[in-house]
Backbone of each chain as nested JSON, in Angstrom:
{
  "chains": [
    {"id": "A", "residues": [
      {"number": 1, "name": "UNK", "atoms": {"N": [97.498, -71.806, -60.064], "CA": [97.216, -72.63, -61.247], "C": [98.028, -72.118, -62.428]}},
      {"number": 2, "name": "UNK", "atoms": {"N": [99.289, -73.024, -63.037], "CA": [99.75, -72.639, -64.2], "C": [99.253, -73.017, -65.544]}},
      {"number": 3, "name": "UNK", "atoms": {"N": [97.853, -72.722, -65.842], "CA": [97.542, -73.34, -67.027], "C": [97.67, -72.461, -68.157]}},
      {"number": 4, "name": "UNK", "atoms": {"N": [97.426, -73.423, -69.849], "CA": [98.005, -72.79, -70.195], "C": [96.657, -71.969, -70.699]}},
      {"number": 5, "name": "UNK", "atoms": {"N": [97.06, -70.298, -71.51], "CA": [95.766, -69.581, -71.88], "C": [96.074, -69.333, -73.041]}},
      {"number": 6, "name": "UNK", "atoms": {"N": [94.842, -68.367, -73.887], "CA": [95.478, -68.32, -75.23], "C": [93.96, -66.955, -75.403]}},
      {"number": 7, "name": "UNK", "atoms": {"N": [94.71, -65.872, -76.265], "CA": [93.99, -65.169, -76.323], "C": [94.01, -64.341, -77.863]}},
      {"number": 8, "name": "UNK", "atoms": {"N": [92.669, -64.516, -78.02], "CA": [92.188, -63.937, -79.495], "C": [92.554, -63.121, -80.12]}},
      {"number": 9, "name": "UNK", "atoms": {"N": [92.959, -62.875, -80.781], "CA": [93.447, -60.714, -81.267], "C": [92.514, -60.675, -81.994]}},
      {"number": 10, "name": "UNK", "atoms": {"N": [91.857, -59.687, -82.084], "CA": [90.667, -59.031, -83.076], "C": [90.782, -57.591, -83.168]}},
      {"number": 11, "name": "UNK", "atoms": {"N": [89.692, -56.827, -83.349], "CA": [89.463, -55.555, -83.604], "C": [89.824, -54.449, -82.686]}},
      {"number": 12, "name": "UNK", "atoms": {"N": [89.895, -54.998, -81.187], "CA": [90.153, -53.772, -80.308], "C": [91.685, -53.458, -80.214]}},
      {"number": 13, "name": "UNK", "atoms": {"N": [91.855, -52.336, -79.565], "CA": [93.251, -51.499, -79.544], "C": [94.659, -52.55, -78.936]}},
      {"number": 14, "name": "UNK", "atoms": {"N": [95.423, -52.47, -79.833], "CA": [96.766, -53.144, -79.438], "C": [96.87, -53.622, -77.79]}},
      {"number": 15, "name": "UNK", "atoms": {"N": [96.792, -51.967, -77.037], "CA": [97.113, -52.611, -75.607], "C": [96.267, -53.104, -74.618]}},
      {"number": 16, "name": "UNK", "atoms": {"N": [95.064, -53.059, -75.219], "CA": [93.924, -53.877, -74.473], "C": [94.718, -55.302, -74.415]}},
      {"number": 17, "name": "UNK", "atoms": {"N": [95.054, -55.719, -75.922], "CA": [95.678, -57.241, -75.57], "C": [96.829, -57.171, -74.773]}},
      {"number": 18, "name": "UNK", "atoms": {"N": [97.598, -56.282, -74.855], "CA": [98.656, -56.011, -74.079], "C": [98.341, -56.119, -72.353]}},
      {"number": 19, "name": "UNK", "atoms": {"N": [97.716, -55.96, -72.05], "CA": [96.591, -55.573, -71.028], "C": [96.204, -57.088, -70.39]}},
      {"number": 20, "name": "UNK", "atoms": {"N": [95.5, -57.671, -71.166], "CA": [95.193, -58.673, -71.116], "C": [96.282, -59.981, -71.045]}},
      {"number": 21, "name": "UNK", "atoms": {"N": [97.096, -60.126, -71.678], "CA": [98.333, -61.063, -71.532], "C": [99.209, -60.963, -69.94]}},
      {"number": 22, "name": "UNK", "atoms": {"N": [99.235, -59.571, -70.118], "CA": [99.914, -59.236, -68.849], "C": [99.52, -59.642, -67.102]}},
      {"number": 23, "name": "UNK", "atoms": {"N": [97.819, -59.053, -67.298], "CA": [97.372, -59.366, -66.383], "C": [97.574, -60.975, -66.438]}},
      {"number": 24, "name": "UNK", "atoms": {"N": [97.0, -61.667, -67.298], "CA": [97.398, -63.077, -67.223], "C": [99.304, -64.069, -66.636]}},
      {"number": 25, "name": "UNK", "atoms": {"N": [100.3, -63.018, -67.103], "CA": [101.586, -63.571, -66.608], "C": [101.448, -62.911, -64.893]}},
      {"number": 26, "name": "UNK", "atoms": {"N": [100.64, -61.99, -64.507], "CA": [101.005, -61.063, -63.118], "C": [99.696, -61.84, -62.133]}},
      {"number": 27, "name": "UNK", "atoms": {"N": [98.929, -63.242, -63.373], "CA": [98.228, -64.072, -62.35], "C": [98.921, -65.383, -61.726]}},
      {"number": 28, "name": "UNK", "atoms": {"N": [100.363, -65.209, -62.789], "CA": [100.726, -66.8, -62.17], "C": [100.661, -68.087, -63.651]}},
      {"number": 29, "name": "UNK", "atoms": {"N": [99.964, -67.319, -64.36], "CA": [100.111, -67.975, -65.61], "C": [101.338, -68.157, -66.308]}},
      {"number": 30, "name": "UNK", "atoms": {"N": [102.004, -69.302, -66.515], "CA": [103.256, -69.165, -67.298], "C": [103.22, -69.222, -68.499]}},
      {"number": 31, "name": "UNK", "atoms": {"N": [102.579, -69.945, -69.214], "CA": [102.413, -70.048, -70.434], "C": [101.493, -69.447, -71.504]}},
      {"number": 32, "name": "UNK", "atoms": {"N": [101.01, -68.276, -72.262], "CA": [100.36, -67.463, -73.209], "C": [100.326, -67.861, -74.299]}},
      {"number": 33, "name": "UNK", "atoms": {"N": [99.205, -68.001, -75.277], "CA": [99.21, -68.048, -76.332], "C": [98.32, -67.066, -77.075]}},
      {"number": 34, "name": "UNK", "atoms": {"N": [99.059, -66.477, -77.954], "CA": [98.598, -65.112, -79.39], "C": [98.073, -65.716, -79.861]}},
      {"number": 35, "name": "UNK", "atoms": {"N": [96.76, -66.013, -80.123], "CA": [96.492, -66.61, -81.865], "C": [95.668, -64.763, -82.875]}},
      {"number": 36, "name": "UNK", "atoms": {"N": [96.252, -64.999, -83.879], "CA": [95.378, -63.975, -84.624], "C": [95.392, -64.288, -86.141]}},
      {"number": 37, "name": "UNK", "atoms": {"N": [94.437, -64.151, -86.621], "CA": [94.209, -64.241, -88.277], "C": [94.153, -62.816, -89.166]}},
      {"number": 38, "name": "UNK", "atoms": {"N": [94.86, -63.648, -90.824], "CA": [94.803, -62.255, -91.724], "C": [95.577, -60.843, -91.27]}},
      {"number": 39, "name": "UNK", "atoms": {"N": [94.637, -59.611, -91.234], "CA": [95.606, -58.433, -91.003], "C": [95.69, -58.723, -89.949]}},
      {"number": 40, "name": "UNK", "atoms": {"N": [95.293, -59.174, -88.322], "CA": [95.498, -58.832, -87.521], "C": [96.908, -59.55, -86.717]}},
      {"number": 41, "name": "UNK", "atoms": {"N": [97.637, -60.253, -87.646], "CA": [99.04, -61.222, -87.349], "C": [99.983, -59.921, -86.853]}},
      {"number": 42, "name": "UNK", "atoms": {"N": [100.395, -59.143, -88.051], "CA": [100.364, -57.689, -87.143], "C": [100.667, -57.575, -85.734]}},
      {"number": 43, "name": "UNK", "atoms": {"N": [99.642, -57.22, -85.81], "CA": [98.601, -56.739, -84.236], "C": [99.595, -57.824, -83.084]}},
      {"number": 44, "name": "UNK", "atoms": {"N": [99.315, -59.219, -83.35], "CA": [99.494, -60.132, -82.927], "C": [101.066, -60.222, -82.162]}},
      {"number": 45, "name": "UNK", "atoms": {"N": [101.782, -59.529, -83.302], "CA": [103.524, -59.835, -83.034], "C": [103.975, -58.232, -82.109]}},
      {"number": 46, "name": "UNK", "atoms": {"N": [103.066, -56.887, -82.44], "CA": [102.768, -56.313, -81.777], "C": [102.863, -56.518, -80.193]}},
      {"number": 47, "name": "UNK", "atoms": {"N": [101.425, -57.123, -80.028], "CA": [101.196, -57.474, -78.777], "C": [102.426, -58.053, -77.928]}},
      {"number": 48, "name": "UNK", "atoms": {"N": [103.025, -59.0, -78.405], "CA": [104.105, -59.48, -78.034], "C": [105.116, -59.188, -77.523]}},
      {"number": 49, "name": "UNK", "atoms": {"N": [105.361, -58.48, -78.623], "CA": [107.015, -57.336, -78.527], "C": [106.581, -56.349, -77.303]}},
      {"number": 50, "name": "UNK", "atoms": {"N": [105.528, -55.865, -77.177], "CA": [105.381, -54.987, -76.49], "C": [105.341, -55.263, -74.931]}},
      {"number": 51, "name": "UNK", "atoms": {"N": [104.746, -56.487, -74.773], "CA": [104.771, -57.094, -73.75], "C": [105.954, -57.203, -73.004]}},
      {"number": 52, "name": "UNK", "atoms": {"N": [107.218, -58.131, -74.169], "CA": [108.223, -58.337, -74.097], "C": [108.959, -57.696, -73.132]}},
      {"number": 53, "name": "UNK", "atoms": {"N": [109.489, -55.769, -73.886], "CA": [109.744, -55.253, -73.731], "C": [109.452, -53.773, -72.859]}},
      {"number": 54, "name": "UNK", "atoms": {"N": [107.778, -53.714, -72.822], "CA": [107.99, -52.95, -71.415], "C": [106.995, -53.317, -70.343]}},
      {"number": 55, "name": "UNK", "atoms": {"N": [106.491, -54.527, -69.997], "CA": [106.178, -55.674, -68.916], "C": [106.556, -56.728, -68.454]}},
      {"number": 56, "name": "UNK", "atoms": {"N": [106.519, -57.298, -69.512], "CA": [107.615, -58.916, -68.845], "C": [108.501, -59.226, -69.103]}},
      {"number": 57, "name": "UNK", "atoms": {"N": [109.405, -58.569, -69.097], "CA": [111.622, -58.887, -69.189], "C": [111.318, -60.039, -69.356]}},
      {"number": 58, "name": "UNK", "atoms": {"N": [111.087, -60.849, -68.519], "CA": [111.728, -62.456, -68.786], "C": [110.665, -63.17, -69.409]}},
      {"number": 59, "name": "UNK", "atoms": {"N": [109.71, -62.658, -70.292], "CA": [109.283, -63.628, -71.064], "C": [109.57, -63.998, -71.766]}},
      {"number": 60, "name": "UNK", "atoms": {"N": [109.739, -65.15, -72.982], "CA": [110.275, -65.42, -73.99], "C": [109.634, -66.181, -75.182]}},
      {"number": 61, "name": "UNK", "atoms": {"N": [109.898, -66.248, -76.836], "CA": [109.229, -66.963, -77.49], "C": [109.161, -68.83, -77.139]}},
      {"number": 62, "name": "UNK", "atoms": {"N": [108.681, -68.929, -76.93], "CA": [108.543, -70.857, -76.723], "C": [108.587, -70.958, -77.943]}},
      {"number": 63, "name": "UNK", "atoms": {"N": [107.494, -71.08, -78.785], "CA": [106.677, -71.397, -80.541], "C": [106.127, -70.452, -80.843]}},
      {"number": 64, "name": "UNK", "atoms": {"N": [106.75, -70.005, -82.315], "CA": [105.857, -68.938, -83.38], "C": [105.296, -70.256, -84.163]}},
      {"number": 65, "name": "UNK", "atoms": {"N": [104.338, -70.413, -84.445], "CA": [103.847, -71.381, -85.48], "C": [102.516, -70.177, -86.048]}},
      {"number": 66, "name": "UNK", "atoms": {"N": [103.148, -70.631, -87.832], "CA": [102.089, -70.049, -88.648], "C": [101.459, -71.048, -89.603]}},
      {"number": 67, "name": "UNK", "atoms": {"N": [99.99, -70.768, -90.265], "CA": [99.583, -71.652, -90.974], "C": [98.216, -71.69, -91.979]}},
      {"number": 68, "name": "UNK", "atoms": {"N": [97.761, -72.288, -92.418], "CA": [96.514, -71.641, -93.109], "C": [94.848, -71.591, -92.633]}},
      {"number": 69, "name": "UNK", "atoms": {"N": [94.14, -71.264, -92.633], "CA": [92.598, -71.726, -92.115], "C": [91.907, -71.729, -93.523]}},
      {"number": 70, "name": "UNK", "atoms": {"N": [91.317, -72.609, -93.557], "CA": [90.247, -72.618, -94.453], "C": [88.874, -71.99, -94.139]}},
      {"number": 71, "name": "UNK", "atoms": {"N": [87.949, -70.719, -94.37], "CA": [87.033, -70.232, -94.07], "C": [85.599, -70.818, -94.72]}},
      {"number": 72, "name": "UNK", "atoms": {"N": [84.591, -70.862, -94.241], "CA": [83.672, -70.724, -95.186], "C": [83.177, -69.534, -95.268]}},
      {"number": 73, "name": "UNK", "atoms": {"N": [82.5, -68.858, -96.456], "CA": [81.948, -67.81, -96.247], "C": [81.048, -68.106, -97.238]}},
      {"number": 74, "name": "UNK", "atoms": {"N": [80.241, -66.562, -97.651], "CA": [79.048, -66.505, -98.579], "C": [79.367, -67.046, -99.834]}},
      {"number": 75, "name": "UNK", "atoms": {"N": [80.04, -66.795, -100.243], "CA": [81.15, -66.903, -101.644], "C": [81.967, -67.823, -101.605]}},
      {"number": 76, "name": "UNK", "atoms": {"N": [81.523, -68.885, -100.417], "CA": [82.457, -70.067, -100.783], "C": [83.859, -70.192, -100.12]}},
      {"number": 77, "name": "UNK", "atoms": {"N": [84.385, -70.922, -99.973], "CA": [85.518, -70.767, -99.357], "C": [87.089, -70.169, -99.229]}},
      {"number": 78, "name": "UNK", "atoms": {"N": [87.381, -69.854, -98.694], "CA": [88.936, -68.923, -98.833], "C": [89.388, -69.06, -97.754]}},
      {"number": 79, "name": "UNK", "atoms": {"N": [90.753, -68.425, -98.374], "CA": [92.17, -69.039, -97.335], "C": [92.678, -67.964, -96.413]}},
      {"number": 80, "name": "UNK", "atoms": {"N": [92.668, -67.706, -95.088], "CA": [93.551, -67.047, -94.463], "C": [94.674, -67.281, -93.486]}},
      {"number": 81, "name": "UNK", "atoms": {"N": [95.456, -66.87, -93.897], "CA": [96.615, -67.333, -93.032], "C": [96.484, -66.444, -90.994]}},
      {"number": 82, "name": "UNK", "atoms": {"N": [97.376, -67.682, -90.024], "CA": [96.881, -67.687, -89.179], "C": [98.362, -67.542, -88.227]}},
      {"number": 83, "name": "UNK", "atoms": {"N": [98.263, -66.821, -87.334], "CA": [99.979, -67.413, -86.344], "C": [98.946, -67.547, -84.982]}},
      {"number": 84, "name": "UNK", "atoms": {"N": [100.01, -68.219, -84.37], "CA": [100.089, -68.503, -82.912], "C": [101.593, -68.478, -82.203]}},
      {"number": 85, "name": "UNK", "atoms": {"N": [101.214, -67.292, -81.278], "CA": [102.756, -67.34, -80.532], "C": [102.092, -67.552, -79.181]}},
      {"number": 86, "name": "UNK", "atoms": {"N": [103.67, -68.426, -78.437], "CA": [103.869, -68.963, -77.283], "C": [104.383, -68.436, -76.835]}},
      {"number": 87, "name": "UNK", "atoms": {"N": [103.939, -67.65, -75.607], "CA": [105.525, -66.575, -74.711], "C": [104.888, -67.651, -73.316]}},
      {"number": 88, "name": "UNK", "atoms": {"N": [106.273, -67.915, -72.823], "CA": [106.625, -68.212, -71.316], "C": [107.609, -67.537, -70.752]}},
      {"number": 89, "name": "UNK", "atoms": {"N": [107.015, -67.604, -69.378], "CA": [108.354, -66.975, -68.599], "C": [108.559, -68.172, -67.532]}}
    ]},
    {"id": "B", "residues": [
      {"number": 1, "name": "UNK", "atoms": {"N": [125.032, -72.552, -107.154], "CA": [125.121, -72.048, -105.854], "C": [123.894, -71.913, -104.717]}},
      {"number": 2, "name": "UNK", "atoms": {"N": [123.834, -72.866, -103.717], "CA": [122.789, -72.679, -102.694], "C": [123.118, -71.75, -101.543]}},
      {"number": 3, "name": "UNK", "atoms": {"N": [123.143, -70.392, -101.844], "CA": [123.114, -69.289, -100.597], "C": [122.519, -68.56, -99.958]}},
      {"number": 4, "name": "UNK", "atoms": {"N": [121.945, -67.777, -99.28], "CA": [120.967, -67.589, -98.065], "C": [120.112, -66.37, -99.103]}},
      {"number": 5, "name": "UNK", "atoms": {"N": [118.762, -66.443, -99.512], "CA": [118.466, -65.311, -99.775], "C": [117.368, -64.263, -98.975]}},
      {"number": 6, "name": "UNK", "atoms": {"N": [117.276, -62.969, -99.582], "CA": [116.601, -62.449, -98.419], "C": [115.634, -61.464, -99.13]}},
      {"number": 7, "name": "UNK", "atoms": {"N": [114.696, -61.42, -98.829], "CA": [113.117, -60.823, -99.879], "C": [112.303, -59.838, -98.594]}},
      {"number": 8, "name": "UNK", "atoms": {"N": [112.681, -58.745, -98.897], "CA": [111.837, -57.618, -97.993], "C": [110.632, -57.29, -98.633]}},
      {"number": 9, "name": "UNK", "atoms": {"N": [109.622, -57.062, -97.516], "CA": [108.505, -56.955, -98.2], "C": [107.892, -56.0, -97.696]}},
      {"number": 10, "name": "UNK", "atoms": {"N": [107.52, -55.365, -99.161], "CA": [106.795, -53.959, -99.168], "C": [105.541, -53.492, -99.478]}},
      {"number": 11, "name": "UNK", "atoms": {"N": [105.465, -52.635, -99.876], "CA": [103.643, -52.619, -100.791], "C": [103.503, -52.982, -101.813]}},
      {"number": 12, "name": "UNK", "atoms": {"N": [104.282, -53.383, -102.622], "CA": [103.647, -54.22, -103.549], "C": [102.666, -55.396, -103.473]}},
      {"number": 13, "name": "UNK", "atoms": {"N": [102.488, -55.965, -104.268], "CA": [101.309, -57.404, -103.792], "C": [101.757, -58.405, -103.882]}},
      {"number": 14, "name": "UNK", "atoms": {"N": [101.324, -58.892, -102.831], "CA": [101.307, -60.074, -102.362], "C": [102.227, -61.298, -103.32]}},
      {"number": 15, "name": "UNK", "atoms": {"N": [101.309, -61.352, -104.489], "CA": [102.251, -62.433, -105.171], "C": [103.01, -61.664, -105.756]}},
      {"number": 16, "name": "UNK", "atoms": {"N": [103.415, -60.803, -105.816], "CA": [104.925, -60.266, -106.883], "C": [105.948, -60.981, -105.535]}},
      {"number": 17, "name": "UNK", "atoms": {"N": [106.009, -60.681, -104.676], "CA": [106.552, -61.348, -103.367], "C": [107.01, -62.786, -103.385]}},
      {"number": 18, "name": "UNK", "atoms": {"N": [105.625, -63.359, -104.169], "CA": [105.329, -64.94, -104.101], "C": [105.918, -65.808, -105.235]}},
      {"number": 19, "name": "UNK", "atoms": {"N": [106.167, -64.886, -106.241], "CA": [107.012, -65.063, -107.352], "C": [108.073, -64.959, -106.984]}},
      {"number": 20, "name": "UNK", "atoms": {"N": [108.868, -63.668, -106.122], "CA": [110.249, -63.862, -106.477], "C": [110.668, -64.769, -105.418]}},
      {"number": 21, "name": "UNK", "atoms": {"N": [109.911, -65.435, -104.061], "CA": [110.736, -66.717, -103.143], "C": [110.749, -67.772, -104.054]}},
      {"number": 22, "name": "UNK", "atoms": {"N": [109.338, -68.268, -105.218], "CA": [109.425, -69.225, -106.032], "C": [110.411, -69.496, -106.972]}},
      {"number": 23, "name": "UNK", "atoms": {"N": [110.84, -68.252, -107.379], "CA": [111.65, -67.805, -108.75], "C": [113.47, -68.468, -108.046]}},
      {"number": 24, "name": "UNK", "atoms": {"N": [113.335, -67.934, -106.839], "CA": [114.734, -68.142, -106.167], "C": [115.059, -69.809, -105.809]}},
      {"number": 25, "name": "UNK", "atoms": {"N": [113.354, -70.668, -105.053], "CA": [113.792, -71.732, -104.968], "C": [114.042, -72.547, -106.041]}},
      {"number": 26, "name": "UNK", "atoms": {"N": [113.402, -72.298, -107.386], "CA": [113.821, -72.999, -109.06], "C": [114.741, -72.767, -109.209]}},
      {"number": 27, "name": "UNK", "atoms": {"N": [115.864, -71.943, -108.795], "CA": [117.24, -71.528, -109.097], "C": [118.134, -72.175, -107.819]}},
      {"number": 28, "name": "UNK", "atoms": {"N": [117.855, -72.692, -107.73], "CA": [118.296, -73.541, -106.769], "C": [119.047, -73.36, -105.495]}},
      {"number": 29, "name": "UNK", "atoms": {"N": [118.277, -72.217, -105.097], "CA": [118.199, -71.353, -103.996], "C": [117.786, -72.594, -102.475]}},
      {"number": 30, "name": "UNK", "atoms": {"N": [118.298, -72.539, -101.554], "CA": [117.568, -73.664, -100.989], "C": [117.645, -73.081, -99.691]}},
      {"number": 31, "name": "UNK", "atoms": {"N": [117.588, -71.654, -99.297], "CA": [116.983, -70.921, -97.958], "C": [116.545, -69.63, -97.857]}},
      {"number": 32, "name": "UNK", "atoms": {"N": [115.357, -69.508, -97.771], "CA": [115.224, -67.942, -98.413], "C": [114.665, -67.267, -97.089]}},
      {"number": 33, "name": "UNK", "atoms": {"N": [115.05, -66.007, -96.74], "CA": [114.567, -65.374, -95.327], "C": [113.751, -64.21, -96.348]}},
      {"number": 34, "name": "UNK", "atoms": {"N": [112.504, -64.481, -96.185], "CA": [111.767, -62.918, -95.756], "C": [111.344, -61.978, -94.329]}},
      {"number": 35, "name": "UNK", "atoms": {"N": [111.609, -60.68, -94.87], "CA": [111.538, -59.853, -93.67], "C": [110.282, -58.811, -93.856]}},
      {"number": 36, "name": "UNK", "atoms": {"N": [110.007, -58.417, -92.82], "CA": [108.873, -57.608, -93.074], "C": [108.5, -56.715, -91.695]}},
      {"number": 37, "name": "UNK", "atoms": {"N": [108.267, -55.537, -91.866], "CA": [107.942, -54.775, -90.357], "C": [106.729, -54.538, -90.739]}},
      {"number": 38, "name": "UNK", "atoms": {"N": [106.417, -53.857, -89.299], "CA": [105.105, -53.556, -89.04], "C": [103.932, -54.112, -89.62]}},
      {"number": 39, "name": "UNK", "atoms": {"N": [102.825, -53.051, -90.395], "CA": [101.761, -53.767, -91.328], "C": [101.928, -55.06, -92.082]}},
      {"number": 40, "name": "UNK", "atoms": {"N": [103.109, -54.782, -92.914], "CA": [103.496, -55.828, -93.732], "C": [104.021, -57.074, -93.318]}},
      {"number": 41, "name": "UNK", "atoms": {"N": [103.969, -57.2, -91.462], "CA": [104.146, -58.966, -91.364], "C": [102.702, -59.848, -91.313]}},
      {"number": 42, "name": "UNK", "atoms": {"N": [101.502, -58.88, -91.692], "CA": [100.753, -60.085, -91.636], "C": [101.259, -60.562, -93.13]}},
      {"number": 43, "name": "UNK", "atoms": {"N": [101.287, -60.099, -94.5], "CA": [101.811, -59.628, -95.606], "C": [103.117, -61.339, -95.854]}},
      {"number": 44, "name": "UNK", "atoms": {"N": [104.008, -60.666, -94.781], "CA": [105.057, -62.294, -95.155], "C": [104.429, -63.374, -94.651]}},
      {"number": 45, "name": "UNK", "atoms": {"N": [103.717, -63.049, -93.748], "CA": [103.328, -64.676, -93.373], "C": [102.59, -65.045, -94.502]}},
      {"number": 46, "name": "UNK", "atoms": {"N": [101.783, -64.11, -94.805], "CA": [100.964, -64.535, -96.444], "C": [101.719, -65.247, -97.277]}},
      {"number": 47, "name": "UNK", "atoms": {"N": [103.038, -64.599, -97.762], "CA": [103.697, -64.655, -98.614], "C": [104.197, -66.21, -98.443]}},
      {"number": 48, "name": "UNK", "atoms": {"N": [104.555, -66.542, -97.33], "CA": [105.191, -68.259, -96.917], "C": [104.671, -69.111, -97.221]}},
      {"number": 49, "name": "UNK", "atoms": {"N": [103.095, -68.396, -96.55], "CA": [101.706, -70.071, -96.667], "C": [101.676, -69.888, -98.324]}},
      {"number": 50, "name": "UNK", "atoms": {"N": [101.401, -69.055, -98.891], "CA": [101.079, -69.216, -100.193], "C": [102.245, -69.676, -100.812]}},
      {"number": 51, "name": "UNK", "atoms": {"N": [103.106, -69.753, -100.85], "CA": [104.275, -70.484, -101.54], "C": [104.25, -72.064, -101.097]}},
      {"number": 52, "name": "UNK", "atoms": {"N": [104.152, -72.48, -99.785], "CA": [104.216, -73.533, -99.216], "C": [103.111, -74.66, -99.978]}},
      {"number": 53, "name": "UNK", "atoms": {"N": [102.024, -74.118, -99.894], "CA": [100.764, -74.665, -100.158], "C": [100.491, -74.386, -101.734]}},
      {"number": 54, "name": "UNK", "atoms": {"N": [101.054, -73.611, -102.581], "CA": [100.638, -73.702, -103.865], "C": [101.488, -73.892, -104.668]}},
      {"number": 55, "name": "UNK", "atoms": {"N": [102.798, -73.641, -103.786], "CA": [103.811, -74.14, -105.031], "C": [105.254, -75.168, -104.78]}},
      {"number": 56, "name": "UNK", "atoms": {"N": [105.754, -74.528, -103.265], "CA": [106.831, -75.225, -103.394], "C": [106.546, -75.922, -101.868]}},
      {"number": 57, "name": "UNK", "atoms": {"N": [105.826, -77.389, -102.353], "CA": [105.5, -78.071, -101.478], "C": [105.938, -79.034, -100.238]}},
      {"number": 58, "name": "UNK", "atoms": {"N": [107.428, -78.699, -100.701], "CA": [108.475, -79.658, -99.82], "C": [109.16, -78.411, -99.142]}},
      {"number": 59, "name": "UNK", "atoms": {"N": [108.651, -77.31, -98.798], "CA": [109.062, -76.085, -98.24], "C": [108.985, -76.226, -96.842]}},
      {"number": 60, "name": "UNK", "atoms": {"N": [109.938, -75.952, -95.812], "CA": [109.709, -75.802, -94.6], "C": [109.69, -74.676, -93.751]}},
      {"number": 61, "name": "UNK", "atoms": {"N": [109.123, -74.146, -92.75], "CA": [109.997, -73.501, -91.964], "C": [110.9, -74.455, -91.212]}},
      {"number": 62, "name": "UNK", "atoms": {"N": [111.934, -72.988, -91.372], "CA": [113.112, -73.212, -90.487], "C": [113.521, -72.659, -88.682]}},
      {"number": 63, "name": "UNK", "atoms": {"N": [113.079, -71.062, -89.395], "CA": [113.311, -70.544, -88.211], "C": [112.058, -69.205, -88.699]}},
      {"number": 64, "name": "UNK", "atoms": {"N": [111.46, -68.899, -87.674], "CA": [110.403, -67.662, -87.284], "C": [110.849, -66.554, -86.42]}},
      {"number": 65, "name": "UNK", "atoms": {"N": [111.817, -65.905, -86.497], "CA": [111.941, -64.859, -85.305], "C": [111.062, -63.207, -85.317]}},
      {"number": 66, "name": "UNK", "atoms": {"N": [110.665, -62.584, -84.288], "CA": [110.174, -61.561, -84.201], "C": [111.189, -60.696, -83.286]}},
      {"number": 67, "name": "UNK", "atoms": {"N": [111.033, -59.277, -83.768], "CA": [111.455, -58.337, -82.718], "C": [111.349, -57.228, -83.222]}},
      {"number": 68, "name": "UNK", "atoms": {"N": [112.126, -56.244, -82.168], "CA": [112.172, -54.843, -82.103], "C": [112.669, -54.17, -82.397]}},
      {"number": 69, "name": "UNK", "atoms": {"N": [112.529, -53.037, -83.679], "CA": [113.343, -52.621, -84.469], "C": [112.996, -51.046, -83.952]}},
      {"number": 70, "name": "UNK", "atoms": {"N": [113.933, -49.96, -83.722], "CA": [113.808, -48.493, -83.307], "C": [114.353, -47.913, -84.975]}},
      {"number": 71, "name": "UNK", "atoms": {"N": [113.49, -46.665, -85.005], "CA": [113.495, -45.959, -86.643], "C": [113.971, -44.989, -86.173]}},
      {"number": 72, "name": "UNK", "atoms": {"N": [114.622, -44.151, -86.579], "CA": [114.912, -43.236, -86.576], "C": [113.941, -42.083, -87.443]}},
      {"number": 73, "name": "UNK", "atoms": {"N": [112.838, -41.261, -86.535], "CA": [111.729, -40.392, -87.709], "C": [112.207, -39.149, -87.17]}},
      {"number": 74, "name": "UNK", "atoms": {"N": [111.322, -38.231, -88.086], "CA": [111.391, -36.364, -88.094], "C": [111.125, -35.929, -86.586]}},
      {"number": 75, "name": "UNK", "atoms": {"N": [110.122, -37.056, -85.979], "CA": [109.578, -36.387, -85.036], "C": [110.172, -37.761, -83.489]}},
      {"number": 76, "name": "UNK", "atoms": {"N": [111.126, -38.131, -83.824], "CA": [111.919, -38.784, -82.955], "C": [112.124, -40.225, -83.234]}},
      {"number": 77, "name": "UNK", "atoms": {"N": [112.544, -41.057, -82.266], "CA": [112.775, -42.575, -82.176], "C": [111.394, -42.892, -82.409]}},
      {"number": 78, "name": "UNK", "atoms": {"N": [111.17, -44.365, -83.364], "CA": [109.974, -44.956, -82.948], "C": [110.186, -46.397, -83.153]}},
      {"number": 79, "name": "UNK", "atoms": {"N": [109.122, -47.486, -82.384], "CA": [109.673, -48.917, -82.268], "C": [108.574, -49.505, -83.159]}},
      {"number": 80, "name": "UNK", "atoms": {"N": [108.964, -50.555, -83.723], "CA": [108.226, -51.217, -85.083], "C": [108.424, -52.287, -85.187]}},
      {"number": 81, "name": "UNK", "atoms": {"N": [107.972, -53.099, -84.686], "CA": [107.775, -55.123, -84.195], "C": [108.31, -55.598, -86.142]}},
      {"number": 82, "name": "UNK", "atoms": {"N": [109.262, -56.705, -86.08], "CA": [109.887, -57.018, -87.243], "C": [109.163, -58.622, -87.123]}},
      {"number": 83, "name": "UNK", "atoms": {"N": [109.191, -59.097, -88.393], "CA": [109.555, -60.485, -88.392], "C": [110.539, -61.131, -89.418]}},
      {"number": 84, "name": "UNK", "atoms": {"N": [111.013, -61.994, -89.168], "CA": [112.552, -63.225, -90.378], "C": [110.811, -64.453, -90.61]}},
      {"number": 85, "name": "UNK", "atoms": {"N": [110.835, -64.806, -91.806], "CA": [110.966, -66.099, -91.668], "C": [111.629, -66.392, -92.855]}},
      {"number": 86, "name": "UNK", "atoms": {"N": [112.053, -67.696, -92.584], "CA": [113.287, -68.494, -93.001], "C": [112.718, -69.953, -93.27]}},
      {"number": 87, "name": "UNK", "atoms": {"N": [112.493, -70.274, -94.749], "CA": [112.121, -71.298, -95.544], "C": [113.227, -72.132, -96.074]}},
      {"number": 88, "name": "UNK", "atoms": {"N": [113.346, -73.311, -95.705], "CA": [114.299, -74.33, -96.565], "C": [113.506, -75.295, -97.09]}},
      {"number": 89, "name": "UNK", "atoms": {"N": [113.747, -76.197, -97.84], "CA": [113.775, -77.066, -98.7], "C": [115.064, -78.199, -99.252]}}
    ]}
  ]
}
């Protein structure tokens, strides 16, 4: 099954996601998607590069798309910015 | 003169950043690349949406690239995920 996946970045350690993407391209998955918000965009391009470069040679960027989210919170609403990257191999 | 400009971003804040891509497209600047490593790419992506969305509204991306930049430190080589983005209008 080549569908496509997409996985969260949050609080845990860089190569957990690293970890996680990977196992996903070494299931047959071709297509990945990063999404992460605020500080963790970072993290996000991180994950990527790292992947890139010492697991999957032939993966590649498809789409970096970045953009805004509107939150609600206690205090009303605010803006954080958001990416999503596409690696295929 | 419309020629390529280029805005690295550091610790300073956020909008001093956001001022000078604005400051460049009123001058009739009409492609501006910011760069940013490590911590500081959640930082440019900030820097884009907030220009896009509050000021210079006919702003596009152009191009988004990420990669892998090696430093040269005290205590050897180290690798540090980069990002370009590249705004026209």
């Amino acid at each position: 099954m080549a569908e496509e996946n997409v996985i969260f970045v949050g609080k845990k350690p860089t190569m957990n996601y690293v970890l996680a993407v990977v196992t996903q391209f070494n299931n047959n998955v071709d297509r990945i998607t990063i999404k992460a918000r605020g500080k963790a965009i970072s993290k996000a391009v991180d994950i990527a590069e790292i992947t890139r470069h010492k697991f999957i040679q032939n993966a590649k960027y498809q789409n970096i798309k970045v953009e805004t989210e509107t939150l609600q919170g206690e205090r009303g609403e605010s803006n954080v910015s958001s990416i999503e990257i596409t690696l295929t191999r």
